[in-house]
N, C-alpha and C positions, 0 to 999 in steps of 0.2 A: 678499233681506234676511232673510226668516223664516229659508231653508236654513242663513247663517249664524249667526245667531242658534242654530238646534237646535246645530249644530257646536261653539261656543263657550260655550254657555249650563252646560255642566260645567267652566271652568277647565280643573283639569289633573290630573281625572280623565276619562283616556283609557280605562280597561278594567275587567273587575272586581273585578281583583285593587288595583286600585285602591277600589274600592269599599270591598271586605273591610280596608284596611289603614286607611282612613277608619273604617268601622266599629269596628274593634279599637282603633284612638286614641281611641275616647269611650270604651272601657269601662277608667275609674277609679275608683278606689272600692268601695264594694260593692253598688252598684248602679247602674245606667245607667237616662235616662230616654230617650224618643223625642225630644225638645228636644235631649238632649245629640249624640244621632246625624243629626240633622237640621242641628245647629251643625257639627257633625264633616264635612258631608257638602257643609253652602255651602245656606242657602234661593233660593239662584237654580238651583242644579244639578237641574233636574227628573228628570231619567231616573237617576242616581246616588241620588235619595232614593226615588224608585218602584222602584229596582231592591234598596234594600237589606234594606226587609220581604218582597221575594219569595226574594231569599235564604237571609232568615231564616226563611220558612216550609220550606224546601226542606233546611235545615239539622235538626240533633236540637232543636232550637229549638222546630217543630211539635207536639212530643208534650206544651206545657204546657196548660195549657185554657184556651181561649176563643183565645189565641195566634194562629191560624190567621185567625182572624173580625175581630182588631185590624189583624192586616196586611192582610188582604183590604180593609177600612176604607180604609185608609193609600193604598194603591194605587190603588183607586176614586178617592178624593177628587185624588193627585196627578193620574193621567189626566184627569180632566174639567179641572182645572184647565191642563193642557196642552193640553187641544182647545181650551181658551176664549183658548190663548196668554198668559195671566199673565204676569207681568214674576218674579215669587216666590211661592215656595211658602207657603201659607197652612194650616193642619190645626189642629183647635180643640184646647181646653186640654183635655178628658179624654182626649185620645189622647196630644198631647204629655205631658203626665202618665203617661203606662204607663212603666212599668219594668221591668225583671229584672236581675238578678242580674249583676253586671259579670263573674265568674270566668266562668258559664255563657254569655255573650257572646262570652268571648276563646276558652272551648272552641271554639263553633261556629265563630268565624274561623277560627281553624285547621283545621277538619273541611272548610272550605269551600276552603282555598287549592291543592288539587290539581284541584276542575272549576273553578278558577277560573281557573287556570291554563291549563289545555288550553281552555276557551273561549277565551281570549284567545289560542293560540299557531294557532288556526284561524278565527280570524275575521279579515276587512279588508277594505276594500272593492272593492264586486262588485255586480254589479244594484242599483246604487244609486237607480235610478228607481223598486226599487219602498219605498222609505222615505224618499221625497220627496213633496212636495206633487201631488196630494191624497192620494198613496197611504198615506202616514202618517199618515191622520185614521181610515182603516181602523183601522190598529195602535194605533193609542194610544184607540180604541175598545173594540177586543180588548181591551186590558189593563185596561179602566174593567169589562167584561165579568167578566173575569177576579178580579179583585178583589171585586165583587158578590157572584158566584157563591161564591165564599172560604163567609162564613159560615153559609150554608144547607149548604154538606158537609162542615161540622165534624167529623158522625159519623161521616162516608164516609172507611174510610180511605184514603189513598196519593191520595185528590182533592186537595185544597188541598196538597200541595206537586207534583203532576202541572201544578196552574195554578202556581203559584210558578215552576215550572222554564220557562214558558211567557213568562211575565212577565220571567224574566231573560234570556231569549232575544229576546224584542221590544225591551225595554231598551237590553242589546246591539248590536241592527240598528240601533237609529235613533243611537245613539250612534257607531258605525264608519262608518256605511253602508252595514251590510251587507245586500242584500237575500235572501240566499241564506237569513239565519238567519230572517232577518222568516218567512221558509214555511215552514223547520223549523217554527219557532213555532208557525203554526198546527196544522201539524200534531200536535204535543205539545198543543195546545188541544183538537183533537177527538178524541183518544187521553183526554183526562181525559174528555171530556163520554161517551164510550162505556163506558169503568171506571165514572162515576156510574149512569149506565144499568144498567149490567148487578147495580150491587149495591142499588140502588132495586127494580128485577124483578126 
């Protein structure tokens, strides 16, 4: 029942171009809040709302400030509430509150729809046992990791979108079933955690 549940729990966003095109429908106006992308996205669709601030860190989005450390927030708080199996997505009023700029929104979807594409034209499912119970409480660990870790290497550059891209690939695996990407994943996880290393030393 859980397995179906992860399967189903996005509607009928299947990929993440799907995500992106969710994303780009909330930015009207002249500016976009986390509310509005969160509405855009379904508060039951946990891996499409955790994937779309890792996105967005991974996009020219990253270079506003503090940016980085909101989404890293964002993701944190979705993961845990995914390990805890939540029925919906829950994120307090000063995040749902953040905003930017809807033009700078609909820029970065578009920057995003070519890896978002090739994502999706190379993922499906495959070793699906390793993004199934229990081995998915690993991943969606990772990504609570991953998102922590966000705003401690705000100054580090090229970390927080290294975890972003990390997070969109965990997202991804548990959303297809793909378990192939789930280990890319991590390997893009300790690929950031050695770039922070090396520019910390």
């Amino acid at each position: 029942m859980a397995d179906l549940t992860m399967q189903n729990e996005a509607g009928n966003i299947q990929s993440v171009t799907d995500v992106v095109d969710r994303m780009q429908s909330a930015a009207e106006g002249e500016h976009v809040t986390v509310r509005e992308v969160v509405s855009a996205l379904g508060e039951a669709s946990f891996l499409p709302v955790m994937m779309a601030p890792a996105l967005a860190v991974v996009s020219p989005l990253s270079g506003i400030p503090l940016f980085s450390s909101i989404c890293g927030l964002t993701i944190a708080l979705v993961a845990i509430q995914l390990l805890l199996n939540r029925d919906h997505v829950w994120l307090p009023d000063f995040l749902m509150r953040r905003q930017v700029q809807a033009k700078a929104l609909k820029s970065a979807t578009g920057w995003l729809r070519k890896p978002a594409g090739f994502l999706d034209r190379h993922s499906r499912e495959r070793l699906s046992f390793l993004v199934r119970r229990p081995f998915n409480w690993i991943t969606e660990a990772a990504c609570m990791l991953c998102g922590l870790a966000m705003p401690f290497l705000e100054l580090l550059p090229f970390t927080s979108s290294i975890l972003g891209s990390a997070v969109v690939l965990f997202s991804l695996s548990l959303l297809v079933r793909d378990g192939l990407i789930s280990a890319i994943a991590f390997g893009v996880m300790g690929g950031a955690a050695l770039v922070g290393w090396q520019l910390v030393v």
